[in-house]
FIROTOR-963186 format. One line per field, with one value per residue: residue number from 1; residue in three letters; chain; x, y, z of N, C-alpha, C, CB in turn. Coordinates in Angstrom, 1 decimal, m for minus. Each point is the difference from the previous one (the first is absolute). Glycine has a CB too. Layout:
<sites>
k: NUM | ... .
r: Ala | ... .
c: A | ... .
nx: X | ... .
ny: Y | ... .
nz: Z | ... .
cax: X | ... .
cay: Y | ... .
caz: Z | ... .
cx: X | ... .
cy: Y | ... .
cz: Z | ... .
cbx: X | ... .
cby: Y | ... .
cbz: Z | ... .
</sites>
This chain:
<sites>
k: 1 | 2 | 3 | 4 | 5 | 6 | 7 | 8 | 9 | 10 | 11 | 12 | 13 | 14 | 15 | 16 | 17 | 18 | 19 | 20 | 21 | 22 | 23 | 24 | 25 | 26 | 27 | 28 | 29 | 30 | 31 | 32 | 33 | 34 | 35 | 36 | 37 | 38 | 39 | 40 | 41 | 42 | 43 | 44 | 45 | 46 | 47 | 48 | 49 | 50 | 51 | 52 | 53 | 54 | 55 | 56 | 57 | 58 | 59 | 60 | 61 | 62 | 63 | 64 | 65 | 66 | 67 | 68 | 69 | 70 | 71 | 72 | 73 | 74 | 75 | 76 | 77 | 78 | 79 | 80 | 81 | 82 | 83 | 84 | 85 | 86 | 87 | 88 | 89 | 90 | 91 | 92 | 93 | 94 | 95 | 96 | 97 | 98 | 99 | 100 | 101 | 102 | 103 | 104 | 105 | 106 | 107 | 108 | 109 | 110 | 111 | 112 | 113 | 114 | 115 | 116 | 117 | 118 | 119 | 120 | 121 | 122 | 123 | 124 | 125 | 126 | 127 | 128 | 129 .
r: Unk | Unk | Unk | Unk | Unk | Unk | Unk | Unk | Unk | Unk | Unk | Unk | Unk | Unk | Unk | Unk | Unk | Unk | Unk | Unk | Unk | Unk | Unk | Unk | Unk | Unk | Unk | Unk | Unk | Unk | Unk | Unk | Unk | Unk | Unk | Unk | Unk | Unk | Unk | Unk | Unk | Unk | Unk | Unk | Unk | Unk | Unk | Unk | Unk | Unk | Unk | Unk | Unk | Unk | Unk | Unk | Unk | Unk | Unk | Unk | Unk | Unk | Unk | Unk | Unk | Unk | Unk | Unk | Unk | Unk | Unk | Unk | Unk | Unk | Unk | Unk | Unk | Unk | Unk | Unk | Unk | Unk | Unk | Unk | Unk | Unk | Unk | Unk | Unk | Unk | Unk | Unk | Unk | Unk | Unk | Unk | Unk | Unk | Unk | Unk | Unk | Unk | Unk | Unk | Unk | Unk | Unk | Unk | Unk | Unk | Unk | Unk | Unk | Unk | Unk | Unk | Unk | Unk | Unk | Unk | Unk | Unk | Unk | Unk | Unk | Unk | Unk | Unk | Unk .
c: A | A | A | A | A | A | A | A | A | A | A | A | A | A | A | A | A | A | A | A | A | A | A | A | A | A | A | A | A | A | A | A | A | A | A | A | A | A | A | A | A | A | A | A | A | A | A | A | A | A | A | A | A | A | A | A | A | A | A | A | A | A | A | A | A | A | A | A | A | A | A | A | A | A | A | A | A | A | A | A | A | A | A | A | A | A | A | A | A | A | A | A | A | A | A | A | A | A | A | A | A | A | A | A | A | A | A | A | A | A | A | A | A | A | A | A | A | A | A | A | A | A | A | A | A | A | A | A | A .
nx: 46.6 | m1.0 | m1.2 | 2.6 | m2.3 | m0.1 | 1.4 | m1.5 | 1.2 | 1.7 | 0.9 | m0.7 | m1.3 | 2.3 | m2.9 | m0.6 | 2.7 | 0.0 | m1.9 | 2.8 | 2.4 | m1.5 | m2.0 | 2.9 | 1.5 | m3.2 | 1.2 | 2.6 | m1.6 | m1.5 | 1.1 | 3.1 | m0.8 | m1.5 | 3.3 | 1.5 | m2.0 | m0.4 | 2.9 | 0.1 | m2.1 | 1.2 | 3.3 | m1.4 | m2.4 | 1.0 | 0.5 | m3.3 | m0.6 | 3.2 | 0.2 | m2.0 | 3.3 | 2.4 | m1.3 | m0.5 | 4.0 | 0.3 | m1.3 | 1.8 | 2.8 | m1.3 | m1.4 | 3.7 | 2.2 | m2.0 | m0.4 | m1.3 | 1.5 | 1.2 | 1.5 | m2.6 | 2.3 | m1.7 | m3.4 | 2.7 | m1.4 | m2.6 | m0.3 | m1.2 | 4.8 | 1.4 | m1.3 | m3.3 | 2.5 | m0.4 | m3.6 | 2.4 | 2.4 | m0.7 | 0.8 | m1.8 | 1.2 | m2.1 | 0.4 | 1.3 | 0.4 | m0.2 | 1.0 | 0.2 | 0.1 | m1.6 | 0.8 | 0.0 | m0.5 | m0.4 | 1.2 | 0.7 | 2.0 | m2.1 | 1.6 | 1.1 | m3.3 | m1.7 | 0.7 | 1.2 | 0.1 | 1.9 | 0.5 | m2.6 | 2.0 | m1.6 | 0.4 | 1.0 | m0.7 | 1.3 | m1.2 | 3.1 | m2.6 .
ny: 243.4 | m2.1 | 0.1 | m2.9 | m1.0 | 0.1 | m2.1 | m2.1 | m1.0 | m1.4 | m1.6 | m1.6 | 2.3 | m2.4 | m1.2 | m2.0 | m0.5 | m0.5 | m1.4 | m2.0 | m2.1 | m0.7 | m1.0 | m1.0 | m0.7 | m2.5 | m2.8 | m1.7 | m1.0 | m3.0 | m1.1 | m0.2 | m2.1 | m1.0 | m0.5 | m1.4 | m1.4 | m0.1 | m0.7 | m2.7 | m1.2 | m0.1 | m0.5 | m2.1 | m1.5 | m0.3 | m1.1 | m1.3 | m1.2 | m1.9 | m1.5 | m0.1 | 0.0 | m1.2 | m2.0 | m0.9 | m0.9 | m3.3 | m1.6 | 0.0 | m0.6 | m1.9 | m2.5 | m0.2 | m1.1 | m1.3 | 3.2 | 2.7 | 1.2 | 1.3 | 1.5 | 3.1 | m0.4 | m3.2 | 1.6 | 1.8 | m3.5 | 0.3 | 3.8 | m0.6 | m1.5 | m0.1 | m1.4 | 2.2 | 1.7 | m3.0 | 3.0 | m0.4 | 0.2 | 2.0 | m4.2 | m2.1 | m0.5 | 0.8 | m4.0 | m1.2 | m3.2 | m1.3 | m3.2 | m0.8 | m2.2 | 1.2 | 3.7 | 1.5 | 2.4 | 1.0 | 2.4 | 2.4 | 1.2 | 2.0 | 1.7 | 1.9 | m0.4 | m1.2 | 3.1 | m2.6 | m2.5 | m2.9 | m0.4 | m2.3 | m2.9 | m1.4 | m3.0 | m1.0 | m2.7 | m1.0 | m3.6 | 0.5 | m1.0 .
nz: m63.0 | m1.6 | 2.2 | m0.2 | m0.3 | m3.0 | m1.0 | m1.6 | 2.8 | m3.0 | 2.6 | 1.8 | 1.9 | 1.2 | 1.3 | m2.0 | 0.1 | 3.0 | m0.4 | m2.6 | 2.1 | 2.2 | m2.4 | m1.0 | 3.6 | m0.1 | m2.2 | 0.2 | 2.4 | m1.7 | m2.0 | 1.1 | 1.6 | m4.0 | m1.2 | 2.4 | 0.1 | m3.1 | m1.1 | 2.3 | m0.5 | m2.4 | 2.0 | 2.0 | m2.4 | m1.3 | 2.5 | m0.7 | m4.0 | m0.1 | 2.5 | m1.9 | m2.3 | 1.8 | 0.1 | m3.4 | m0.1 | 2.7 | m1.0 | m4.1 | 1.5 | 1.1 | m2.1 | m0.9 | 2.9 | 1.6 | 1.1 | 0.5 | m2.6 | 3.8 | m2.7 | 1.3 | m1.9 | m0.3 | m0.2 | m3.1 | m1.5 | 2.0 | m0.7 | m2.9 | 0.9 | 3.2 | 3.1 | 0.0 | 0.5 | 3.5 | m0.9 | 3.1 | m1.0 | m2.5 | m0.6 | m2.5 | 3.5 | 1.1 | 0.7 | 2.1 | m3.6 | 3.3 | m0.5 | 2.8 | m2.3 | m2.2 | 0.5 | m2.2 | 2.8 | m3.3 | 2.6 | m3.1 | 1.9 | 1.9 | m1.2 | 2.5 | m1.2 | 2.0 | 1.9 | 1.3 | m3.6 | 1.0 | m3.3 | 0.8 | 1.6 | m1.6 | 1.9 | m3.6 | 0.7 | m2.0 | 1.4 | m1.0 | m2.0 .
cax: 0.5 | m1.4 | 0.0 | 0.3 | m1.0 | m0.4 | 0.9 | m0.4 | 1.2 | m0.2 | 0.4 | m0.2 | 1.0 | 0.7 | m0.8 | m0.4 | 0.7 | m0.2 | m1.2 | m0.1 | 0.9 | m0.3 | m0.7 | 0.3 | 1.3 | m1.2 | m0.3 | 1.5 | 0.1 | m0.9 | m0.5 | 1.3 | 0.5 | m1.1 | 0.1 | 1.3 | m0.3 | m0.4 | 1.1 | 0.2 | m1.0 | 0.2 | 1.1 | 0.1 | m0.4 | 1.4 | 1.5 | m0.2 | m0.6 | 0.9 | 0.5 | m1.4 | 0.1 | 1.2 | 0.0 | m1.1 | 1.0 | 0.4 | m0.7 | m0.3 | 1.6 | 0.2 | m0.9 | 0.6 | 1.2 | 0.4 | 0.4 | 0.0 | 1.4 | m0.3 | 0.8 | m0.9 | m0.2 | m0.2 | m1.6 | m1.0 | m0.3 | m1.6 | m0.6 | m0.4 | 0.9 | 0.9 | m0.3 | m0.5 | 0.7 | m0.2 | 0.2 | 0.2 | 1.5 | 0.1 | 0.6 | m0.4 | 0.2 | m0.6 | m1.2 | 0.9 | m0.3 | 0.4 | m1.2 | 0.5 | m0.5 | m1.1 | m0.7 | 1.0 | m1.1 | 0.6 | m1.2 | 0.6 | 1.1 | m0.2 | 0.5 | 0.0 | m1.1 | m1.6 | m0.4 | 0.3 | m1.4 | 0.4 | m0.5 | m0.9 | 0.7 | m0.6 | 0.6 | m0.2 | 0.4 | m0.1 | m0.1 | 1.3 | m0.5 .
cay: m1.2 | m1.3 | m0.1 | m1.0 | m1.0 | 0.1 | m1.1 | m1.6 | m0.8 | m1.7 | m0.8 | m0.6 | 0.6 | m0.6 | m0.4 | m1.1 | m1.3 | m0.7 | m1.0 | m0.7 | m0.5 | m1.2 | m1.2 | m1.1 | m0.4 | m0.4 | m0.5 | m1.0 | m0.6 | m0.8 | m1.2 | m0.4 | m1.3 | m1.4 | m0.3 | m1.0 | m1.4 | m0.4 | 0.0 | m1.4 | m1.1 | m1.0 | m1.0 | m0.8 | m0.8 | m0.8 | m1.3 | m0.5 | m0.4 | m0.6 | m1.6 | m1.5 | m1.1 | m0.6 | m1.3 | m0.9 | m0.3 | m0.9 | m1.5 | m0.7 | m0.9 | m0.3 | m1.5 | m0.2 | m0.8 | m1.5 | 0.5 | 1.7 | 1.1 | 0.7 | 1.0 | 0.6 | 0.6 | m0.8 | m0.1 | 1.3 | m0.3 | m0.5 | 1.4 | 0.7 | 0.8 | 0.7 | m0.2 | 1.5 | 1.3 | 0.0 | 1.2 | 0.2 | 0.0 | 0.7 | m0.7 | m1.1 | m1.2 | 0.5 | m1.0 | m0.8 | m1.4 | m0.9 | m1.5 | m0.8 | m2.0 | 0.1 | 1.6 | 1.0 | 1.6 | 0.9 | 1.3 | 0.8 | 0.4 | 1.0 | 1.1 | 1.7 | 0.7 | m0.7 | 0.3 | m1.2 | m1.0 | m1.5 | m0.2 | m0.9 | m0.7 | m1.0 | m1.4 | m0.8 | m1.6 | m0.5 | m1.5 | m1.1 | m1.0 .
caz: 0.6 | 0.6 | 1.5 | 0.2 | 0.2 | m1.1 | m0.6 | 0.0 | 0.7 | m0.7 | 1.0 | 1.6 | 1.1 | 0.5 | 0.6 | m0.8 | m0.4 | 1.4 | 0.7 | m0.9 | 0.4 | 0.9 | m0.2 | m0.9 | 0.9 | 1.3 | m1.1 | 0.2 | 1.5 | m0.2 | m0.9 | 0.0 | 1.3 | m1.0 | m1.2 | 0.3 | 0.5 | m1.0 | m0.7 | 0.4 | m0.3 | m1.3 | m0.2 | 0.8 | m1.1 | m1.3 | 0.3 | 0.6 | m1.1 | m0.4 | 0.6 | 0.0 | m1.4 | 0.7 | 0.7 | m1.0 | m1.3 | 0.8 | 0.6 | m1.6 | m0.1 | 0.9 | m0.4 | m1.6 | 0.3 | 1.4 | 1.1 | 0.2 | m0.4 | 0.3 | m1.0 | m1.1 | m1.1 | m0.7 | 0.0 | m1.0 | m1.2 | 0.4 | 0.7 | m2.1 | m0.7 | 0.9 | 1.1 | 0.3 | 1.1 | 1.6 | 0.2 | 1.0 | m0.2 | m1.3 | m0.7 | m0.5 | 1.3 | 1.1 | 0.6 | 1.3 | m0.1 | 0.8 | 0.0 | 0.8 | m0.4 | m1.2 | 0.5 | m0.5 | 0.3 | m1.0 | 0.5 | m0.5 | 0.8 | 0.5 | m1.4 | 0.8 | m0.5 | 0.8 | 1.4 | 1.6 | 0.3 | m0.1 | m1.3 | m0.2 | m1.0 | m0.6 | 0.4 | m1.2 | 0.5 | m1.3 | 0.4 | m0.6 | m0.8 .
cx: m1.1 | m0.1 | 0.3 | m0.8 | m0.7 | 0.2 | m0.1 | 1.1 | 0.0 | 1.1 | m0.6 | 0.2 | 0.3 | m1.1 | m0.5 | 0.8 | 0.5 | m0.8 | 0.4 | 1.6 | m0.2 | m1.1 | 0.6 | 1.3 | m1.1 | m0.1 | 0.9 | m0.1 | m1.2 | m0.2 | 1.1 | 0.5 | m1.3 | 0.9 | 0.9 | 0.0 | m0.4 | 0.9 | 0.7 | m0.7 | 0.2 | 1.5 | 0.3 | m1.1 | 0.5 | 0.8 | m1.0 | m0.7 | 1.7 | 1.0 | m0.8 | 0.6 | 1.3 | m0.2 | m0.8 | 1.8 | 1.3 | m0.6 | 0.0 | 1.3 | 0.2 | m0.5 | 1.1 | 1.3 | 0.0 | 0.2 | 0.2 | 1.2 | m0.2 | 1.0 | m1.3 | 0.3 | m0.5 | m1.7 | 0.5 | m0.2 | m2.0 | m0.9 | m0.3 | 1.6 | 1.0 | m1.4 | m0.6 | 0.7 | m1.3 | m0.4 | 0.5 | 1.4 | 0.4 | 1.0 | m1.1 | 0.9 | m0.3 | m1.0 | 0.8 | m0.6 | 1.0 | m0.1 | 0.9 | m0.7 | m1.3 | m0.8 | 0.6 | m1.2 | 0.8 | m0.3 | 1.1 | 0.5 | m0.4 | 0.5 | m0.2 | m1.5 | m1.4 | 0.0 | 0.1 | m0.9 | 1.0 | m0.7 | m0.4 | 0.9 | m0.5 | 0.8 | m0.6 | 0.4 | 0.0 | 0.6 | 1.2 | m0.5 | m0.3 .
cy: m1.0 | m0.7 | m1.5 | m1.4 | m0.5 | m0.8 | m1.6 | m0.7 | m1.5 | m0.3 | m0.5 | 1.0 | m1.2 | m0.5 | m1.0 | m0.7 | m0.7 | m1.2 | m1.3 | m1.2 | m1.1 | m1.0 | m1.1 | m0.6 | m1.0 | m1.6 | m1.1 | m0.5 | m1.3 | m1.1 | m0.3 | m1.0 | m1.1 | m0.6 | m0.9 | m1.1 | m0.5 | m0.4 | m1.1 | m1.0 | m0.8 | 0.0 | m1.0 | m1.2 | m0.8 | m0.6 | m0.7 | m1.2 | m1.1 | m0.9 | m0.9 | m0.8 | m0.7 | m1.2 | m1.1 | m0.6 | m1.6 | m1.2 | m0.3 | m0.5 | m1.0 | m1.9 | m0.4 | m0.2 | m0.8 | 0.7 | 1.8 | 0.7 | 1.3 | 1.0 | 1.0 | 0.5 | m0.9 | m0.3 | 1.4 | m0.6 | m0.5 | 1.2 | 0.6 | 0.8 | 0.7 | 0.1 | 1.9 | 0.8 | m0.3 | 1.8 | 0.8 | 0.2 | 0.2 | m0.9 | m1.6 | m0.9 | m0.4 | m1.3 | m0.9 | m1.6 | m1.1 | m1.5 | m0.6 | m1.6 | 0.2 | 1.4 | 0.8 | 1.5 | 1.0 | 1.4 | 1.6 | 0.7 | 1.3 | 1.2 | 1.0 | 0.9 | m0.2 | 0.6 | m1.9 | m1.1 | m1.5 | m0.7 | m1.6 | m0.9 | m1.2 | m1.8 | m1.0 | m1.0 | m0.7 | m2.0 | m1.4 | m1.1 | 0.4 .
cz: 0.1 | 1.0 | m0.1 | m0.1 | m1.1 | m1.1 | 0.0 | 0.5 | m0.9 | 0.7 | 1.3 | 1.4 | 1.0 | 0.9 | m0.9 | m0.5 | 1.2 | 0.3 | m1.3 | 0.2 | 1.3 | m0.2 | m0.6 | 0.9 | 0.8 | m0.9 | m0.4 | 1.4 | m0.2 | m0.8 | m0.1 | 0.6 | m1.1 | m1.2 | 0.4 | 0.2 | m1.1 | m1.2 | 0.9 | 0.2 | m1.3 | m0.1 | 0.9 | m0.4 | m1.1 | 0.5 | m0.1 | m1.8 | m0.9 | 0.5 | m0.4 | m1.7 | m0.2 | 0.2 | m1.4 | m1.0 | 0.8 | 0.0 | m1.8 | m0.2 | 0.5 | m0.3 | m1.1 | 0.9 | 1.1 | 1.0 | m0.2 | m0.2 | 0.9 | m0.4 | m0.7 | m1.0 | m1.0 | m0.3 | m1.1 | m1.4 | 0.2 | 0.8 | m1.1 | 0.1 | 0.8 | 1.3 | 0.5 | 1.3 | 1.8 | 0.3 | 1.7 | 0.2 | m1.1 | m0.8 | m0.4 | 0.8 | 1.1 | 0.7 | 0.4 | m0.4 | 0.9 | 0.3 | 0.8 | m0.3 | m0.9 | m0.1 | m0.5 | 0.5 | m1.1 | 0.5 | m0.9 | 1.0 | 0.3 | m0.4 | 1.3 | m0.5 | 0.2 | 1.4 | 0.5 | m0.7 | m0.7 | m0.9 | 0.4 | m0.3 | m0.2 | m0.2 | m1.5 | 0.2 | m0.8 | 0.6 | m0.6 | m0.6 | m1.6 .
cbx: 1.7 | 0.0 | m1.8 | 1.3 | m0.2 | 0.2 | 1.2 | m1.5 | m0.5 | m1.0 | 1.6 | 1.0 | m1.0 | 2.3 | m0.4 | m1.4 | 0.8 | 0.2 | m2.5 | m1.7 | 0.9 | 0.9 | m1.8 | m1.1 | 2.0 | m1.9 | m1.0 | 1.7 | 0.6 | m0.3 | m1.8 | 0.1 | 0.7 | m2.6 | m0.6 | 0.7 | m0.5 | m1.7 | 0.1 | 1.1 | m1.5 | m2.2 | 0.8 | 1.0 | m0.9 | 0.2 | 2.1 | m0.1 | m2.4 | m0.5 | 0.9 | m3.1 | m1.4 | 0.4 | m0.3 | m3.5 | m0.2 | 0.5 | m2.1 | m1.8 | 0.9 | m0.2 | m3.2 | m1.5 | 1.1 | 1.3 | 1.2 | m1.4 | 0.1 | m1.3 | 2.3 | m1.0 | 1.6 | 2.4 | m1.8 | 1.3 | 3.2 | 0.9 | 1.3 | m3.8 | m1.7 | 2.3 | 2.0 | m2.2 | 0.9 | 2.2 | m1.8 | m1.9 | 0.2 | m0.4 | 2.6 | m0.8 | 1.0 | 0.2 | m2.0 | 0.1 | m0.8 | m0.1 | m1.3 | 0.6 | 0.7 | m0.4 | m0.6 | 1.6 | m0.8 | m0.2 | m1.1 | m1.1 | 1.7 | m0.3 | m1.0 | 3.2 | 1.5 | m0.1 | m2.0 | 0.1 | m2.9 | 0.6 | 1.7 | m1.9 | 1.8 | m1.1 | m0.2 | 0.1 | m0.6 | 0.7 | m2.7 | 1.5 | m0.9 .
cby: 1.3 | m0.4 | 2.0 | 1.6 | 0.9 | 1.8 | 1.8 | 0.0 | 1.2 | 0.1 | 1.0 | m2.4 | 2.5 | 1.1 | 1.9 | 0.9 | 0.9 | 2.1 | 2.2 | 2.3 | 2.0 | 1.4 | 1.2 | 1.0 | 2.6 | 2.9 | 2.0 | 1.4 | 2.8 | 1.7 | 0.3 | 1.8 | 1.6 | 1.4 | 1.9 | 1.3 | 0.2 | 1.2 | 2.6 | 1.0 | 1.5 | 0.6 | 1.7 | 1.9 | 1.3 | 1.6 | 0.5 | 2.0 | 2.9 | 1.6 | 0.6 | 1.7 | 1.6 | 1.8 | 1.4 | 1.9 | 3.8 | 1.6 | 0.4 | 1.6 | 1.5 | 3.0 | 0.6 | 1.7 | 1.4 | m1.8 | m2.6 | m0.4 | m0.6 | m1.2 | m2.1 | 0.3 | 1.7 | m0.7 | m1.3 | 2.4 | m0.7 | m2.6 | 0.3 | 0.9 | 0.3 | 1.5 | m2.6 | m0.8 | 2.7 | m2.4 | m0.5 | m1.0 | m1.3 | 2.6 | 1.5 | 1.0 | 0.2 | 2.6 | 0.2 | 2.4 | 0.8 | 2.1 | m0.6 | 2.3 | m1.5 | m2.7 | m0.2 | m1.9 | 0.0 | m1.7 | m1.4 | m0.1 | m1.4 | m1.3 | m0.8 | 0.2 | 0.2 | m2.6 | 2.9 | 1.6 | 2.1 | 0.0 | 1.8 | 1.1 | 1.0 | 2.5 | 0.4 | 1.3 | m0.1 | 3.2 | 1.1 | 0.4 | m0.9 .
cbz: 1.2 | m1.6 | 1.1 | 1.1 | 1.8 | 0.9 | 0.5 | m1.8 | 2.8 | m2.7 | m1.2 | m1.2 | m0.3 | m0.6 | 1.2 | m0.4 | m2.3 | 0.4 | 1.1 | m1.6 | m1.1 | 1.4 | 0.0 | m2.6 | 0.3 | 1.1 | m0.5 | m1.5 | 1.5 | 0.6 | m1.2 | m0.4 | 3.8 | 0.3 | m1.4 | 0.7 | 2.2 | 0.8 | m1.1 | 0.6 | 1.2 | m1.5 | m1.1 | 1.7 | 0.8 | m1.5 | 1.7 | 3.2 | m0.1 | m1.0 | 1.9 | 1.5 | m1.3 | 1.1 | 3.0 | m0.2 | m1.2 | 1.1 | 3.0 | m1.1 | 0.2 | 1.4 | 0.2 | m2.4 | m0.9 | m1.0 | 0.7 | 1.7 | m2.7 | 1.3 | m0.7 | 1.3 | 0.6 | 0.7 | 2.8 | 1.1 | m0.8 | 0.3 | 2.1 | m0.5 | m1.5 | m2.1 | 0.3 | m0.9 | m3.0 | 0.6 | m2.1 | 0.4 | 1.3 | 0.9 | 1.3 | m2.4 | m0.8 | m1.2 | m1.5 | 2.6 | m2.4 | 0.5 | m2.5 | 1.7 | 2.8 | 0.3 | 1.9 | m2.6 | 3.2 | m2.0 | 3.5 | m1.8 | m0.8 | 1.4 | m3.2 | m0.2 | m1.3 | m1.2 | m0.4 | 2.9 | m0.6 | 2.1 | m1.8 | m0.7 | 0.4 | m1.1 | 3.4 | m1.2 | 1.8 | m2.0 | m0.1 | 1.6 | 2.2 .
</sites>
């Protein structure tokens, strides 16, 4: 008979996988609340990038016709082609064009997929001459 001890062991024992578990459970607990935030940051950027180009496409309409349009679907020719997806609100309507006599703001729309924050808006004026 062969004595037990004797016998090559391969593998883990329950113990070590364990410890290996709870380090990488320790490890998630940690970076997971970062990445999130970080994954909302850069879409709360972009909205914020693609209102601004929004707004620029606004105000070039705006010199060339005399007055402020607040229909967006009518800037996606002057957007190269279609109006960029709002990564907050996962739609190409996710932006809020607003005027009033010679003013116009252009901001983008908070949505569900950004968490809590208050998008950037961009006031635009134009003289009508």
């Amino acid at each position: 008979m062969k004595n037990i001890q004797s016998r090559n062991r391969k593998g883990f024992t329950l113990i070590e996988l364990l410890v290996v578990v709870l380090i990488l459970g320790i490890l998630t607990a940690i970076a997971l609340p970062s990445y999130l935030s970080s994954v909302n940051g850069s879409r709360q950027g972009a909205a914020n990038t693609n209102a601004r180009a929004l707004a620029t496409a606004v105000q070039s309409k705006a010199i060339v016709s005399g007055t402020y349009d607040t229909t967006l679907a009518d800037y996606a020719t002057d957007m190269g082609g279609a109006i960029p997806i709002n990564p907050c609100t996962g739609t190409t309507t996710g932006y809020t064009i607003t005027f009033s006599g010679t003013t116009a703001t252009v901001a983008a729309q908070v949505g569900t997929a950004c968490g809590t924050w208050t998008p950037a808006v961009y006031t635009l004026g134009y003289s009508g001459e």
